[in-house]
C-alpha positions in Angstrom: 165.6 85.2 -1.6 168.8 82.7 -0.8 169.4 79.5 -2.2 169.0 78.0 1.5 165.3 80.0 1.7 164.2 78.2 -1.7 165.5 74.9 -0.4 163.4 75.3 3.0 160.2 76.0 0.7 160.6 73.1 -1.3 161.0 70.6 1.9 157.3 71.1 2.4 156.6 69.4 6.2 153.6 67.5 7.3 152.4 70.3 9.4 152.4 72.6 6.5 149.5 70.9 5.0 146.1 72.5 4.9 144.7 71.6 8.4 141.2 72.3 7.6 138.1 72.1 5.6 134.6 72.0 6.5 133.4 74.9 9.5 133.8 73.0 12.8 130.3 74.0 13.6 128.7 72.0 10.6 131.0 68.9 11.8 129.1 69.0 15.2 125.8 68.8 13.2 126.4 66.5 11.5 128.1 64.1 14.0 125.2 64.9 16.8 122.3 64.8 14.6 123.6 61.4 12.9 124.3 59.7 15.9 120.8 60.6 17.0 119.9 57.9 14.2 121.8 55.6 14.9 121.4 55.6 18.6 117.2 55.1 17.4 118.3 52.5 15.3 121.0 50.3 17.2 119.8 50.8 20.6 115.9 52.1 20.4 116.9 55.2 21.8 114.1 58.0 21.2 115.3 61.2 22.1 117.9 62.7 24.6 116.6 63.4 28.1 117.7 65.7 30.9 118.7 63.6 34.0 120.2 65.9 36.2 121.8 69.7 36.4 123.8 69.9 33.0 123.4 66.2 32.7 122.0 64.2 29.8 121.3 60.6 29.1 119.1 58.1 26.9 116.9 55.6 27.7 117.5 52.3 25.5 114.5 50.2 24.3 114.5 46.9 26.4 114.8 44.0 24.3 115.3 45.8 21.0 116.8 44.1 18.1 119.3 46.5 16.6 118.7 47.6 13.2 121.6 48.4 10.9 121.5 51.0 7.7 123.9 49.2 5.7 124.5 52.4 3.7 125.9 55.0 5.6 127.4 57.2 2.8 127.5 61.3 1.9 124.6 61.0 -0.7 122.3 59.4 2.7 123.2 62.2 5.1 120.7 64.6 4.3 119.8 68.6 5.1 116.9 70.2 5.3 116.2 73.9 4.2 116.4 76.1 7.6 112.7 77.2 8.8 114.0 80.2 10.5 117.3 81.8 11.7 119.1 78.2 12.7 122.7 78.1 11.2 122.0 75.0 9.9 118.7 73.0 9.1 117.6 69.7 10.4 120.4 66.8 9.4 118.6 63.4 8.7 120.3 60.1 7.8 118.1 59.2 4.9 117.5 56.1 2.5 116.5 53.3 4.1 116.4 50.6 1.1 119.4 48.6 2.8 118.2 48.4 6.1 118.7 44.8 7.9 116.9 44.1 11.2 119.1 41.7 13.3 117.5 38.8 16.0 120.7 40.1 18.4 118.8 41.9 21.0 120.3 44.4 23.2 118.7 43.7 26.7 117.5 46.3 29.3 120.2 48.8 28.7 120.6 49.2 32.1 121.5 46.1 33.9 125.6 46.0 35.1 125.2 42.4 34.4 127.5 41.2 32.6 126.2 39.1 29.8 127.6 36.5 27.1 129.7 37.5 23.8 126.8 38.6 21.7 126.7 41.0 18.8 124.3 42.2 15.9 125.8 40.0 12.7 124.5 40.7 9.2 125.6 40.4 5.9 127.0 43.7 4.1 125.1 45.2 1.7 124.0 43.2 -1.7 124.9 39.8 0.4 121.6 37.6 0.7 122.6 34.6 0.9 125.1 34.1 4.0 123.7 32.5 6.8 124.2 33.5 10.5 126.4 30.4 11.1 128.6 31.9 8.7 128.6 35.0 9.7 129.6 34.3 13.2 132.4 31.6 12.0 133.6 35.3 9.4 133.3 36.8 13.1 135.3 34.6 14.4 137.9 35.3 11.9 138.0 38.7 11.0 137.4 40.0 14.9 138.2 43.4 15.0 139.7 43.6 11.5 140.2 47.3 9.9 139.9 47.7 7.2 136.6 45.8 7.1 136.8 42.8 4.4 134.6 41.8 1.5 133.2 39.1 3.3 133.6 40.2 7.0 130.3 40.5 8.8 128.6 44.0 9.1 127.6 45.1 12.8 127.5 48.2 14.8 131.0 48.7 15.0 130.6 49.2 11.3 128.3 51.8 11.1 130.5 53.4 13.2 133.5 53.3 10.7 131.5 54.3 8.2 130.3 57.3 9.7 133.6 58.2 11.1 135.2 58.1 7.7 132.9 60.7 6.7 133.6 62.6 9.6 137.4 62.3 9.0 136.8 63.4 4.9 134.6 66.6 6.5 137.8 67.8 8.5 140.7 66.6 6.0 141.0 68.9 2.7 141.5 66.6 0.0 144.5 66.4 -2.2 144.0 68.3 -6.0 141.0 69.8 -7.6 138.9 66.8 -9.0 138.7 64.9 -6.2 135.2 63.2 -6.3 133.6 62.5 -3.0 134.1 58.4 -2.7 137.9 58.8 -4.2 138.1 61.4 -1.1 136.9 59.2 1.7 139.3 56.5 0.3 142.4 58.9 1.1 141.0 59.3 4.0 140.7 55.2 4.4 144.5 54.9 3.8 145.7 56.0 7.0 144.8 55.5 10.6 142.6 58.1 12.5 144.9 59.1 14.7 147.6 60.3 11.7 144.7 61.5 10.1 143.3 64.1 12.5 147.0 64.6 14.7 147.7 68.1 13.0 143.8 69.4 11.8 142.6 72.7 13.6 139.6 71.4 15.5 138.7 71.2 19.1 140.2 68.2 20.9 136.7 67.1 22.2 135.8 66.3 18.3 138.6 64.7 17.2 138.9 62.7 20.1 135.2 61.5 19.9 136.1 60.6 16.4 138.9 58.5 17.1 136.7 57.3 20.2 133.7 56.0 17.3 136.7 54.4 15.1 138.5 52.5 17.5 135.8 51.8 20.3 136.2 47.8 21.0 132.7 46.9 22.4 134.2 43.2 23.4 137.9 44.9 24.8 138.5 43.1 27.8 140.3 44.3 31.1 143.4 41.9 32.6 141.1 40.1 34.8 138.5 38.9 31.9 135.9 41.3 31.9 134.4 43.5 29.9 135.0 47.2 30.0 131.5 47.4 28.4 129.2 46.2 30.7 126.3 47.5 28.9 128.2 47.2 25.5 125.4 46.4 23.5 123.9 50.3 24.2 127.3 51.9 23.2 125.7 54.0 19.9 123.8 55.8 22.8 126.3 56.2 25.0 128.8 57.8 22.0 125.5 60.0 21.0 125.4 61.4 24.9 129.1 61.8 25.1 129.0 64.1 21.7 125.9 65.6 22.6 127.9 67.1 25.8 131.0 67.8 23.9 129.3 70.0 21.6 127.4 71.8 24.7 130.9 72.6 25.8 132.3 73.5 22.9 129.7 76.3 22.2 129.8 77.7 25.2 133.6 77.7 25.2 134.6 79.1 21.6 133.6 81.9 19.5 132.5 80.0 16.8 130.3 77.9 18.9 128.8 81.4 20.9 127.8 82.3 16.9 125.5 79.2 16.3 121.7 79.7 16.5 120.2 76.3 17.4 117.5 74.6 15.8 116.2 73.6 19.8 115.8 77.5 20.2 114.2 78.4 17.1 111.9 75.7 17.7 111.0 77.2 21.3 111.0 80.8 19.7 108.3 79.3 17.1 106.1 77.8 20.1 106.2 80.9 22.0 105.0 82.8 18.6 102.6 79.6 18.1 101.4 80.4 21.9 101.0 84.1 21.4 99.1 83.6 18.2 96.8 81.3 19.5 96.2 83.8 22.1 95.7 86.2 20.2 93.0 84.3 18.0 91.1 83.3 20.9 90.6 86.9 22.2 90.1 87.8 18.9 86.8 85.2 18.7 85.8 86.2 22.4 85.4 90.0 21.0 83.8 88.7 17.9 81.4 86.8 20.0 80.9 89.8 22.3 79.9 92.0 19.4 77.6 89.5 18.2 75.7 89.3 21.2 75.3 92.5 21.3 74.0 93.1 18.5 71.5 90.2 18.7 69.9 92.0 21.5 69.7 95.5 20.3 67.8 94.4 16.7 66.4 90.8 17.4 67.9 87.1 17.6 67.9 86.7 14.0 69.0 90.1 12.3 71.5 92.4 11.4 69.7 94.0 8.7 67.1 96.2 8.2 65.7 94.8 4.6 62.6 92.5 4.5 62.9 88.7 4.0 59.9 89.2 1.2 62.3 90.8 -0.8 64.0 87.4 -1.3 61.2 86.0 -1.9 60.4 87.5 -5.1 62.3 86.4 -8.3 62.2 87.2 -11.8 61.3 84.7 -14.1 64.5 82.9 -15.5 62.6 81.6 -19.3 64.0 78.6 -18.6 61.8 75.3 -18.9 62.4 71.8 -18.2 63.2 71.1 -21.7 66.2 72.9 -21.3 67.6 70.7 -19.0 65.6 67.3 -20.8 68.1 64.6 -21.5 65.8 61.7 -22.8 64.4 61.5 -26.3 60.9 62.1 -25.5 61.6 65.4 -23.5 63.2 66.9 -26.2 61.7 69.8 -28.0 62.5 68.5 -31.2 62.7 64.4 -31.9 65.7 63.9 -33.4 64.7 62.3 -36.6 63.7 66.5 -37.5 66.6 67.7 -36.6 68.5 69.1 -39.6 71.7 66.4 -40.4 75.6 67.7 -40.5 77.8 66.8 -42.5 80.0 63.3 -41.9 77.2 62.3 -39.2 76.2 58.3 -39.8 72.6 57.8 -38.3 71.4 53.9 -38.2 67.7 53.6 -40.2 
């Protein structure tokens, strides 16, 4: 090896840094099943809904007052143990000790309206004492202020952060051996998203919906004064559609995503075994009841057997008398003044 070789090794270049760590696949599941929440929680989104050929949408509660989780962290995104063959089991953002209800509410979610400056403000997390005047004069203040400040208001836009520094810490490899989870995410904290996600190997349509989540302005404004949001307030939903259709895409498009079993189709593989089963019971009781019949009608309406219902009625005799089973004094066999005295017992005269 030449002195110029050794010299190129040592100059070790950005793009020579690991460029990924957790499977792409789990990152998916993790951003689509979490968004789900939040979508619920923000916007009172049930569930995703077809609306059209390939097409998928969500229907906002009207008039919902968002709810914030005030503790999106690691330790609160949550896995259960796969039922069946899914590569991954149900994801569930979990621990809801923090949660804040907000009196901000949303509107229809559908109207292109344009409505005042309004936003979900609460205080962060172990703050119960700062008043909504003061939140919105913090507002004010802060804006759109990143990173977010002891004392800047919580709102949507922070659940998104927070979420999408997790996703960010789930694609980075962190730096030495010991890193612990929380020093982790604050690498990941130190630089923008952009710098942090330019050079890892994973699809553009995840990395861009991640930098989408971190930098997503529901209040940005066109040049002529309005909003780019019309329907801003229903944004989580809209972000939880968009992934929803990336990750469609992305399955469909790459080997890795052709590999994933779903939990949506082991759930219909489980119905159509519930189905069949029930099926089969029900035949299974029509025969029974066939049989039954038919037998009813060859030996009588009440037997089966051919024994005598006298036989049952003749038992032995047991030698048991009620003063076995006596519980009061006077039923006893022997008063208990004759009965012999043990040892350590103290009867009152």
């Amino acid at each position: 090896m030449t002195g110029t070789e050794t010299d190129a090794d040592a100059d070790v270049d950005e793009t020579d840094k690991p460029k990924k760590f957790l499977p792409e696949s789990l990152c998916w599941h993790v951003l689509t099943s979490v968004l789900k929440a939040l979508a619920w929680l923000h916007d009172g989104s049930p569930e995703l809904v077809r609306i059209g050929p390939n097409k998928f949408g969500m229907d906002p509660t009207p008039d919902w007052n968002p709810a914030l989780h005030r503790d999106i962290t690691p330790a609160n995104i949550q896995f259960q143990q796969p039922r069946r063959r899914e590569t991954y089991g149900q994801c569930k953002l979990g621990n809801y000790g923090s949660i804040y209800l907000s009196n901000h509410h949303n509107g229809d979610g559908k109207s292109r309206v344009e409505r005042v400056r309004g936003k979900a403000l609460v205080p962060r997390k172990g703050d119960v004492n700062t008043l909504l005047d003061e939140l919105i004069r913090q507002d004010d203040r802060y804006g759109y202020t990143y990173k977010e400040q002891t004392d800047q208001p919580y709102t949507v836009i922070s659940e998104w952060r927070a979420f999408g520094e997790i996703m960010q810490a789930m694609m980075i490899p962190p730096s030495g051996t010991k890193t612990n989870v929380h020093d982790h995410i604050e690498n990941v904290t130190k630089h923008g998203v952009r710098y942090n996600l330019e050079y890892a190997d994973y699809s553009v349509g995840l990395k861009n919906l991640i930098i989408k989540m971190m930098t997503l302005n529901p209040d940005e404004k066109s040049a002529d004064g309005k909003y780019l949001f019309p329907n801003r307030d229903t944004l989580t939903s809209h972000l939880c559609v968009e992934a929803f259709e990336r990750y469609r895409r992305w399955r469909v498009s790459t080997e890795e995503g052709r590999g994933i079993i779903a939990i949506e189709s082991q759930r219909a593989q489980q119905a159509l075994e519930d189905s069949k089963a029930k099926t089969e019971i029900w035949n299974a009781t029509v025969e029974m009841n066939r049989i039954v019949d038919k037998l009813q009608t060859e030996r009588g309406p009440w037997r089966f057997d051919e024994h005598d219902d006298a036989e049952f009625d003749d038992f032995e005799e047991s030698g048991f008398t009620y003063q076995d089973m006596a519980i009061g004094d006077d039923e006893r066999p022997y008063p208990l003044h004759k009965i012999p005295p043990v040892d350590n017992w103290d009867f009152d005269p």
